[in-house]
C-alpha positions in Angstrom: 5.0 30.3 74.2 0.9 30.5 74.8 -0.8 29.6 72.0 -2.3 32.4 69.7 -5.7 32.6 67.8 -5.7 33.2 64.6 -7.9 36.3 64.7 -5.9 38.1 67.7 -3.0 40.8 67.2 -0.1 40.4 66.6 3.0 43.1 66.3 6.6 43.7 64.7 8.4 46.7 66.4 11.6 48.1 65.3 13.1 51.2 67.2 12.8 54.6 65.4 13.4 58.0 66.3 10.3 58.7 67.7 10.9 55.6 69.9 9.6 52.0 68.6 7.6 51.5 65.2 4.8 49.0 65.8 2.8 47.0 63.2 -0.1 45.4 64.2 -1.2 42.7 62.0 -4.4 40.4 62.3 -5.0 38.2 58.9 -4.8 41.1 56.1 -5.6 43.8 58.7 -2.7 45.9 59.1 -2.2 49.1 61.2 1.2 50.9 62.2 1.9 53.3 65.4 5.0 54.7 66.5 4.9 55.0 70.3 7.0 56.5 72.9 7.6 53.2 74.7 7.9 49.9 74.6 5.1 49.3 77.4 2.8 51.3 75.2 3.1 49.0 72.6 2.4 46.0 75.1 -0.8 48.5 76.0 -2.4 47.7 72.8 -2.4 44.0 73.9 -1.0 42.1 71.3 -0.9 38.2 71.6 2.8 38.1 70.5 5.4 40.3 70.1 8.7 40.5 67.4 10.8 42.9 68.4 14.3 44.2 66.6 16.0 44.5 69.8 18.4 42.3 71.6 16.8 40.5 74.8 19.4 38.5 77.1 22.6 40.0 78.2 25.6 38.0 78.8 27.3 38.5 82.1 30.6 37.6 79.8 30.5 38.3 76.1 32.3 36.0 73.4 33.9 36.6 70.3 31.6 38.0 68.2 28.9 39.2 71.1 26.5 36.4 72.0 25.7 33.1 70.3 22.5 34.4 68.7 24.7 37.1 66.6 27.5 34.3 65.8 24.3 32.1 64.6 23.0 34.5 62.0 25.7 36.3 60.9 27.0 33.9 58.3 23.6 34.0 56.7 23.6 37.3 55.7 26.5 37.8 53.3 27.2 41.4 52.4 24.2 42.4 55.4 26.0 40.5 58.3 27.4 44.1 59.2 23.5 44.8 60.6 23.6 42.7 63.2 25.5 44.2 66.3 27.9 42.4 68.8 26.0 42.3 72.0 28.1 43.4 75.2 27.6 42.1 79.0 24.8 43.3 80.9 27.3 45.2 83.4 28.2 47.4 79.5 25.0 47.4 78.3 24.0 49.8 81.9 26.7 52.0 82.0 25.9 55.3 82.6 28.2 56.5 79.5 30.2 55.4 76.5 33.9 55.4 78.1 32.2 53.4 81.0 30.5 51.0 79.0 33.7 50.3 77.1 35.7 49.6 80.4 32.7 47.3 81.4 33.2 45.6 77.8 36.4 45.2 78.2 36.4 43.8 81.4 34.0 41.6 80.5 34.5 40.1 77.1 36.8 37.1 76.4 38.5 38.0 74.0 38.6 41.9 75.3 36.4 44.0 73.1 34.9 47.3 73.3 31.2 48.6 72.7 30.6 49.7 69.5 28.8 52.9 69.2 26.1 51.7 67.2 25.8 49.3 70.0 25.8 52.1 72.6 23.1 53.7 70.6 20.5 51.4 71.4 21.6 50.8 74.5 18.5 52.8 76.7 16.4 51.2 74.5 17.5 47.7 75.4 17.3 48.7 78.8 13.8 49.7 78.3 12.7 46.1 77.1 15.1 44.3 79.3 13.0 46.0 82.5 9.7 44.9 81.4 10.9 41.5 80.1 13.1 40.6 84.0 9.5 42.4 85.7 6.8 40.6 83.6 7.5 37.0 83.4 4.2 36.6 81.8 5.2 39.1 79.2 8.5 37.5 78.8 6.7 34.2 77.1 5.5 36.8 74.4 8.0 38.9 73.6 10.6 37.4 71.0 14.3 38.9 69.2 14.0 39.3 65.6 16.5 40.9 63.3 14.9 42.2 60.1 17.3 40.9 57.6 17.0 37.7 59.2 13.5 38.5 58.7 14.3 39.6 55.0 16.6 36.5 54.3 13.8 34.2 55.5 11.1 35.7 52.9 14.3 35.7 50.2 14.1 32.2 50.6 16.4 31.5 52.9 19.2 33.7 50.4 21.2 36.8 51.5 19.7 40.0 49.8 22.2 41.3 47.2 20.9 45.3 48.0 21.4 47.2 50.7 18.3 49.2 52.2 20.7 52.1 53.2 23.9 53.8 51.4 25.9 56.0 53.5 23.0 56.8 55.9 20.8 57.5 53.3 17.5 54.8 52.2 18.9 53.1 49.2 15.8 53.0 46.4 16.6 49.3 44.9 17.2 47.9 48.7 13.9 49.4 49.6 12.0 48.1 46.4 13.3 44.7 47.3 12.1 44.8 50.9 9.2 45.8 49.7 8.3 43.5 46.8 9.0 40.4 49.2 6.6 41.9 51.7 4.3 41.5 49.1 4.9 38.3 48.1 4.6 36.9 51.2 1.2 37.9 51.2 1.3 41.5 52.7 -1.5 43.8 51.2 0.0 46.2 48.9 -1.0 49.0 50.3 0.2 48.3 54.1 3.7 47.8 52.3 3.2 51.2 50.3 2.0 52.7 52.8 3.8 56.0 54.0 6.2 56.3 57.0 4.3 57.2 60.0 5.6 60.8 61.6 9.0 59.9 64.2 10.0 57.2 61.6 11.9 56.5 58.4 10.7 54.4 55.2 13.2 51.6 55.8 11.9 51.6 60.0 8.1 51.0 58.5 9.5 48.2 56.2 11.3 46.9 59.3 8.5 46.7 61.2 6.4 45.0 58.9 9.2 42.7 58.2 9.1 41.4 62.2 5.6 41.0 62.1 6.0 38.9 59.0 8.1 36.7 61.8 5.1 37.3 64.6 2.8 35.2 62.0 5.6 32.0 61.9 6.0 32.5 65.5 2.0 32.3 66.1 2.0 29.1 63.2 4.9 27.2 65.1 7.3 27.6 61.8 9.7 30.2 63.5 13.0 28.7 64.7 15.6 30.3 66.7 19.3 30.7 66.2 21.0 29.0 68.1 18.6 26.1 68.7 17.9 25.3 71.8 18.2 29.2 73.0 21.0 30.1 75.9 19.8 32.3 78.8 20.8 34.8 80.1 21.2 35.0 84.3 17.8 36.1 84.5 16.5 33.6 82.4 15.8 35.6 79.5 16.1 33.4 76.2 19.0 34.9 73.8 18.1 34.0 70.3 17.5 35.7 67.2 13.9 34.0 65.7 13.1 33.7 62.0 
């Protein structure tokens, strides 16, 4: 990773309907975008980059997706159901669901389909994966974070007991609780109180703040990854879920 000023930008992104969430943070200066693409986010020229998506693909998955997912999941308690099994790259491109779960199970020891949350995100993991395998320069500042790793990390290292969503709906207390450990961690109030940007949901904002919470530990050296050292992927992509 370069190393990163103090005083330069930094930005947690988190996918949302109106395509990714961005929220650039420098010292207490906070501002939040959603923007179309990922490269758009990358046009604002931020130092570093924590992003909710999965970067590496696996030719060959494993139980459980890849080692990043099998790392973190036991921290999260009741919230382990967040974090999605990651397919091969060969399921991850196919051109539709019934395709991708052929390529899954082709490729997955033992045999597993995509889940369709999985498939969900797929373009988007596409989207970063093309910049990340073109850029190698951007690659060095671009890092997978998870935001209830994120969350867990600012709980002090606990699971949180409340869930941010209840039947697809934003769950009050889950979103309180998010939000109060924003702002303990040093987040000004009123970026965490802030309302939801247009193409985004309240829990996507508190997401996106809660991956930049991770840019800062990046930038500071106190970030680690899971698992330590990270694998690659055949590209040479690092697969590893910071925090």
């Amino acid at each position: 990773m370069t190393k990163v000023a103090a005083d330069e930008w930094l930005a947690g992104v988190d996918g949302c309907p109106g395509g990714w969430i961005a929220a650039f943070v420098r010292g207490e200066e906070v501002r939040v975008e959603v923007l179309a693409r990922f490269v758009n986010v990358l046009a604002l020229r931020p130092a570093l980059v924590a992003i909710d998506i999965p970067i590496g693909l696996p030719e060959r998955a494993g139980y459980g997706g890849r080692a990043a997912e099998n790392a973190v999941r036991p921290l999260l308690g009741a919230r382990q159901s967040s974090v999605f099994s990651v397919p091969s790259r060969a399921a991850v491109y196919a051109p539709d669901y019934a395709t991708a779960c052929a390529a899954a199970l082709a490729t997955s020891d033992p045999p597993r389909k995509v889940s369709k949350q999985l498939y969900n995100i797929a373009p988007k993991i596409q989207e970063v994966d093309q910049v990340l395998r073109a850029n190698p320069v951007v690659m060095r500042s671009v890092f997978e974070v998870h935001p209830e790793l994120a969350f867990w990390r600012l709980n002090g290292g606990r699971a949180l007991d409340e869930p941010k969503k209840v039947k697809g709906r934003c769950y009050e207390p889950g979103i309180a609780l998010r939000r109060s450990l924003l702002i303990t961690s040093g987040l000004p109030e009123a970026a965490a109180n802030a309302l939801r940007p247009k193409g985004a949901g309240p829990d996507d904002l508190l997401d996106a703040l809660a991956c930049a919470y991770v840019a800062e530990r990046l930038r500071d050296g106190l970030a680690e990854p899971f698992p330590d050292p990270p694998e690659r992927d055949a590209f040479g992509l690092p697969m590893a879920i910071w925090a």
